[in-house]
Kinemage of the C-alpha trace (Angstrom):
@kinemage 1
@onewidth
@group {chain A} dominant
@subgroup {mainchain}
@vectorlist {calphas} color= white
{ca unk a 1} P 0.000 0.000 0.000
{ca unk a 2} L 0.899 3.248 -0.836
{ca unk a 3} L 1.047 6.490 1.328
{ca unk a 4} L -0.675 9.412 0.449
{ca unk a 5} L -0.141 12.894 1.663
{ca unk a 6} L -2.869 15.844 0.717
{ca unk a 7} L -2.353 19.396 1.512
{ca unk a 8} L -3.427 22.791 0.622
{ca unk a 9} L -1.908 24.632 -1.338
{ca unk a 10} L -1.334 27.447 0.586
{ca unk a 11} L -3.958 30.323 1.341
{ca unk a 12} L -4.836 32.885 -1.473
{ca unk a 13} L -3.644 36.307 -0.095
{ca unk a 14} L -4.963 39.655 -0.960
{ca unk a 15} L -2.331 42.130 -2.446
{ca unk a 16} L -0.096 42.501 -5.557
{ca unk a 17} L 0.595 39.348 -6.353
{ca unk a 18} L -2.102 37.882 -8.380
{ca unk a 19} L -4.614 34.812 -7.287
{ca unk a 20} L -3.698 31.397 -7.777
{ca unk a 21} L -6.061 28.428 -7.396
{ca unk a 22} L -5.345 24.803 -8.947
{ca unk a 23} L -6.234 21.570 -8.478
{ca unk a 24} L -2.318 19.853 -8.647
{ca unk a 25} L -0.502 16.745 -7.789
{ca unk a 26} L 3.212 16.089 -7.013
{ca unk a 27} L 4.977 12.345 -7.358
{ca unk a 28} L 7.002 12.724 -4.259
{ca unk a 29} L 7.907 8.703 -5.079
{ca unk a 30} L 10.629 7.117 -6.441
{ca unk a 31} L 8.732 5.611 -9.645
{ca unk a 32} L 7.433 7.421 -12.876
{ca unk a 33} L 3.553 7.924 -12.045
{ca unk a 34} L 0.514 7.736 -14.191
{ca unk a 35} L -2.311 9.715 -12.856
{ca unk a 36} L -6.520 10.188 -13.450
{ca unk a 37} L -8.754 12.172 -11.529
{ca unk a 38} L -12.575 12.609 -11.595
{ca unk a 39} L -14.622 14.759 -10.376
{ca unk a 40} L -18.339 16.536 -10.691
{ca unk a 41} L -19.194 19.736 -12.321
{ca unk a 42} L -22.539 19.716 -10.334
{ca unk a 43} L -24.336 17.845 -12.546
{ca unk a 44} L -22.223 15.510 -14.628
{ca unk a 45} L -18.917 12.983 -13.554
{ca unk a 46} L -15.722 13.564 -15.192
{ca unk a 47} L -12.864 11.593 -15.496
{ca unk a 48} L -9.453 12.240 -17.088
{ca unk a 49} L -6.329 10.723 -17.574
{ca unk a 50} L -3.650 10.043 -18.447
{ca unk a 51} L -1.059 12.703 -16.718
{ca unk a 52} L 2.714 11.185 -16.871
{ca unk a 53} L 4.976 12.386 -13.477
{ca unk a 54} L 8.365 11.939 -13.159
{ca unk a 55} L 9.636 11.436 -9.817
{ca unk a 56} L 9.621 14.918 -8.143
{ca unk a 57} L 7.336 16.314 -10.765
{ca unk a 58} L 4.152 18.477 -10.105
{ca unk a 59} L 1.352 19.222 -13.031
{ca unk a 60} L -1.605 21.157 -12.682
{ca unk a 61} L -4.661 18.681 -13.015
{ca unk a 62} L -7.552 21.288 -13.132
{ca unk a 63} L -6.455 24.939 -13.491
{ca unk a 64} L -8.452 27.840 -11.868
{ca unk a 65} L -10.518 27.706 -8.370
{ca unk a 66} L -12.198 24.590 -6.980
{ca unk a 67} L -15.451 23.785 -7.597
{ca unk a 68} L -16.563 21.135 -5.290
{ca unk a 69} L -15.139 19.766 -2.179
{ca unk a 70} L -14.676 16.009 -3.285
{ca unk a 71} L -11.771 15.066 -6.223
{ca unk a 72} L -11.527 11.025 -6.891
{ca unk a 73} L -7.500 10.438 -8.192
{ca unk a 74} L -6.212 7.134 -9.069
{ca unk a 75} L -1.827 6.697 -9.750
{ca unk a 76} L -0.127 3.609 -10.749
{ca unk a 77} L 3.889 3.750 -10.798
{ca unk a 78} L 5.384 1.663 -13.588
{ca unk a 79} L 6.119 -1.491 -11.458
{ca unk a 80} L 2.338 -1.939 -11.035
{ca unk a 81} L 2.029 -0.197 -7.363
{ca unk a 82} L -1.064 1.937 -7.385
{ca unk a 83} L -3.028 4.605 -5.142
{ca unk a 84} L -6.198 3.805 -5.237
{ca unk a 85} L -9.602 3.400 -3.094
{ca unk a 86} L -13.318 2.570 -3.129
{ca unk a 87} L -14.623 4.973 -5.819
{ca unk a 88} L -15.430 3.449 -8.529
{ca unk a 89} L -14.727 5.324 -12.824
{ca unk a 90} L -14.503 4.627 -15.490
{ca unk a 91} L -10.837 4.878 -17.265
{ca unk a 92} L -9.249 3.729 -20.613
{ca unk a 93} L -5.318 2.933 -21.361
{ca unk a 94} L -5.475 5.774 -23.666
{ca unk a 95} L -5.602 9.611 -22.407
{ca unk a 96} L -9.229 10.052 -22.181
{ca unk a 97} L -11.990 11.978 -21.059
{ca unk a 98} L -15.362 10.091 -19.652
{ca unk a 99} L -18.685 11.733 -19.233
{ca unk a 100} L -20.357 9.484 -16.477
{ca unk a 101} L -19.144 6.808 -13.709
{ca unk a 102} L -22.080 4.277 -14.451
{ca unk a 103} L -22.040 1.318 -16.443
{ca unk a 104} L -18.583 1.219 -17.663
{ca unk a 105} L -18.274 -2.362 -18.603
{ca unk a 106} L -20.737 -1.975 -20.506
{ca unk a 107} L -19.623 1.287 -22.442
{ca unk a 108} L -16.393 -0.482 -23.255
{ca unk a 109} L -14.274 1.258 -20.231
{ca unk a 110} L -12.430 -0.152 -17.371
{ca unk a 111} L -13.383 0.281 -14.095
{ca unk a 112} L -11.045 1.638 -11.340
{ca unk a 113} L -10.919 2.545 -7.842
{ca unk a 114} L -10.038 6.063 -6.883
{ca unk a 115} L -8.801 7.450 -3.164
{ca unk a 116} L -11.325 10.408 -2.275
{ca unk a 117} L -10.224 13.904 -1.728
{ca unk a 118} L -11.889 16.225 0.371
{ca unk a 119} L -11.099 19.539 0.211
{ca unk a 120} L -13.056 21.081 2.483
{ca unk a 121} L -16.060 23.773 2.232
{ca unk a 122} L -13.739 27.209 1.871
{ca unk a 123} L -10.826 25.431 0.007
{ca unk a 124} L -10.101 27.830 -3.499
{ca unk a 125} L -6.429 25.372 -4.536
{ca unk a 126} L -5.392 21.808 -3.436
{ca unk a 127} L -2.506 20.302 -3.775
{ca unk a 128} L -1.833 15.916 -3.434
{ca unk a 129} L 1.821 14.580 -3.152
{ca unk a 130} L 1.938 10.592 -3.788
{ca unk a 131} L 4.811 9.163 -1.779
{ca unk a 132} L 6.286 5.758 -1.722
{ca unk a 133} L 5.186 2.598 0.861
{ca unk a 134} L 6.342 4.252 4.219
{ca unk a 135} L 8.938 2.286 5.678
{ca unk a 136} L 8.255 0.280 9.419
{ca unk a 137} L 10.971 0.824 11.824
{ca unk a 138} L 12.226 -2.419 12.950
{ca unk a 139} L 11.111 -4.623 15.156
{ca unk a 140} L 7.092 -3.582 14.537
């Protein structure tokens, strides 16, 4: 299993320098990472994929302010590991973008787990770092 770190972005501050608010995600692991993230647009599901992180890398997933307090994201490195969870979307192998969650079996999509994201109620940027397996000390 994987460990995953979310944080905010940082607050947006009033003054000279100019707003900021993105929805991004840094590979803090060791691996190459392939990421998809879905999320509603208050009355559709979207799901989009394929972003490509080098280790240390950051990319902007969805660009301006939030617009809901729950994000789905899925990540699989290139030796298989994966971050993943309970919520269920539909995905391809190719770069896509998928109007719906429902049914996608049937529509000729996969169907893969994503690790929830809440954001909170007042939250205008978010930012997720993936991280490798953290280690056990020994002896536990």
């Amino acid at each position: 299993m994987f460990a995953l770190l979310a944080a905010t972005a940082g607050m947006v501050f009033a003054g000279t320098v100019p707003a900021h608010a993105d929805f991004r995600l840094c590979n803090n692991s060791s691996q190459r990472v392939s990421v998809a993230i879905s999320y509603t647009d208050g009355t559709q599901w979207i799901t989009e994929g394929w972003w490509n992180l080098k280790p240390s890398a950051c990319e902007t997933l969805l660009r301006g302010a939030l617009a809901a307090q729950f994000y789905y994201v899925y990540g699989m490195d290139e030796r298989g590991g994966e971050w993943k969870g309970k919520a269920f979307m539909c995905t391809r192998d190719r770069e896509f973008r998928i109007i719906g969650r429902n049914n996608c079996l049937v529509r000729g999509y996969d169907r893969t787990g994503f690790f929830e994201i809440d954001t909170g109620n007042q939250a205008k940027n978010w930012t997720v770092q993936l991280t490798d397996k953290q280690q056990e000390p020994p002896g536990q």
